[in-house]
N, C-alpha and C positions, 0 to 999 in steps of 0.2 A: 081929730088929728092925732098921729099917735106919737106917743112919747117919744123926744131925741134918744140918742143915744150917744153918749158920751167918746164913743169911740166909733169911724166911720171905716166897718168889716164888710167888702162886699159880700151879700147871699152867694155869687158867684164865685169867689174865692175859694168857700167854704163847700160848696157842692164839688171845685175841682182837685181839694183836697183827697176830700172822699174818693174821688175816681181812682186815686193813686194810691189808697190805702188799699182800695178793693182789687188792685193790677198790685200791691205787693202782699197781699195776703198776712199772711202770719198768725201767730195763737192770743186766745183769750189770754189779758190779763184779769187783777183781784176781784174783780165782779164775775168771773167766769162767762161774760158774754162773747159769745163768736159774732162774727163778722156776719152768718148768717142771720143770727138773732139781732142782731142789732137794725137789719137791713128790713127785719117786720114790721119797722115802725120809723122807715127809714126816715120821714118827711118830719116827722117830730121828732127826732132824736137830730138830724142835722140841726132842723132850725132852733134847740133847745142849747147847742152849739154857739149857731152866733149869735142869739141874745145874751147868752152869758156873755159870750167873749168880746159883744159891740159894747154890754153895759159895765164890764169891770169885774163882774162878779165870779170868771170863772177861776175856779180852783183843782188845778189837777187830782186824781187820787193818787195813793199811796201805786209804788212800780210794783209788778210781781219779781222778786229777786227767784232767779234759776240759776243753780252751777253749772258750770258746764267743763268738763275735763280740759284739761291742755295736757298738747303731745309730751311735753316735757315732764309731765307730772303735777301734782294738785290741782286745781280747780278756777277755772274765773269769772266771775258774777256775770249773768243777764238780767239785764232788766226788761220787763215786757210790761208798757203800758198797754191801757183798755183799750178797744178800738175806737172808742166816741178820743181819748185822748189821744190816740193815734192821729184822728182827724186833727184836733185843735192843734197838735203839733205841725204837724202836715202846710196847715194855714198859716204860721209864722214863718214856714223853712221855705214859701214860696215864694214870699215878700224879701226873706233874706238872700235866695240865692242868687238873683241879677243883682245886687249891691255886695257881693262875696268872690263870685266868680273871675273875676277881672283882677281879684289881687292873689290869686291863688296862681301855686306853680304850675308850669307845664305839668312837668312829671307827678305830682300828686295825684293817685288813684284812689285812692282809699273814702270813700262815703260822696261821692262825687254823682251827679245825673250824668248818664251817658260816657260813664267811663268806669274801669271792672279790672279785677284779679288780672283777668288773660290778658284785657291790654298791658297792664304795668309788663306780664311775662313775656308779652309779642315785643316790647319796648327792650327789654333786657336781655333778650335772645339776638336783637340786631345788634348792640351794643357790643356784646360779648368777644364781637367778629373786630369788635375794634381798641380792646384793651383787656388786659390779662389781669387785671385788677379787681376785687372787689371789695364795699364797703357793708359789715353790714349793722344797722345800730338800733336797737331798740330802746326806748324810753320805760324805766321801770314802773309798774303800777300807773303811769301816765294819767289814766282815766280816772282812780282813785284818787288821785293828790289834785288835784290841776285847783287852784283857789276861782272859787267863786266871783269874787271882787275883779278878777284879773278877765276871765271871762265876759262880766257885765261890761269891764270897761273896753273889751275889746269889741265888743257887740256895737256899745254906743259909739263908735268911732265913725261905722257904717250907717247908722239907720239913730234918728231922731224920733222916729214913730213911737211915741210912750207908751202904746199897749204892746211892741213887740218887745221892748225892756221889761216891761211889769211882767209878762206871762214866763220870759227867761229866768227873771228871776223866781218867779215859783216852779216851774219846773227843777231848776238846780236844784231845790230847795226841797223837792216833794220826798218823801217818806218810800223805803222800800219797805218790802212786804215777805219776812222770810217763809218760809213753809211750813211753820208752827204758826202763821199769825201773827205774829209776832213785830213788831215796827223798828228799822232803822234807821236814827234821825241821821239828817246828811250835813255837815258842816263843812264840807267840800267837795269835788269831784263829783263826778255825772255818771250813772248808771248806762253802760254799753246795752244796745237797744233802743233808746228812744232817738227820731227821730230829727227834731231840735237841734237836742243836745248835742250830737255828735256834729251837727253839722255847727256849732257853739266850738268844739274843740278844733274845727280845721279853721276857723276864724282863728282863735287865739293863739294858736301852734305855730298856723303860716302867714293869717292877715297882719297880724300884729295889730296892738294898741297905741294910737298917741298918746 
């Protein structure tokens, strides 16, 4: 008979993760594996997934940290997890999105399934026709600062499940990877790019915490 597992992750889950990593594509993170390489050994690298992450034991790697210019001038971090962490992430953001989506606002575009850039601009081009006003407000470094603790507790507000707490809090928690090699410990805020995470910030921002 084979060993319980401490935590109950469908296989099925975890396969529909993947479908959505491989329909968003995107680049190697710090292991340099691509999405193709990764897909050579697809069946055991999935299933090396949810053993880890049925038995407790998974541990995200370090993000690869990318600059990336802004129109205004200097630079703003990308974080690019591996693809096998892309999955794991993938696997949590699926379990949280039906217990997330119902408190979120209408107009919230921004990391949403089934809603995008052009909608928010289809939405503000009808609008325009009906007030001469505009607001517009950006939150500084938002992504940088946001506390960890604040996060966790807005997460547990929604979901009891204690392997979707324990894995948030290591990803908050995981190490970037600068382009020397190099490691930065995080003692706050969440690397732009992972897929979790972000979806962690529209909890906190708009679900709110009790």
């Amino acid at each position: 008979m084979p060993e319980a597992k401490p935590y109950e992750i469908p296989k099925q889950l975890v396969w529909d993760a993947y479908q959505r990593v491989k329909a968003n594509r995107g680049a190697a993170g710090v292991d340099g594996e691509t999405l193709a390489a990764f897909e050579k050994d697809l069946k055991g690298n999935l299933y090396k997934i949810w053993n880890r992450m049925s038995s407790g034991s998974y541990f995200p790697p370090p993000v690869r940290r990318v600059e990336i210019p802004k129109g205004s001038g200097g630079t703003r971090a990308l974080g690019i997890p591996t693809v096998a962490d892309r999955v794991a992430q993938t696997v949590v953001a699926k379990v949280l999105e039906p217990l997330v989506e119902p408190v979120l606002h209408p107009d919230s575009y921004g990391y949403r399934r089934g809603k995008s850039a052009l909608d928010a601009v289809a939405t503000a081009r009808a609008r325009c026709w009906r007030a001469d006003w505009v607001i517009d407000l950006d939150i500084k470094n938002f992504f940088d600062a946001i506390p960890h603790d604040l996060a966790e507790r807005a997460v547990a507000h929604h979901t009891d499940l204690p392997w979707v707490r324990l894995y948030l809090a290591r990803w908050l928690r995981a190490p970037m990877q600068r382009a020397d090699g190099s490691l930065e410990a995080r003692t706050k805020g969440t690397p732009q790019g992972g897929v979790v995470t972000l979806q962690t910030l529209l909890i906190t921002s708009r679900g709110g915490a009790a």
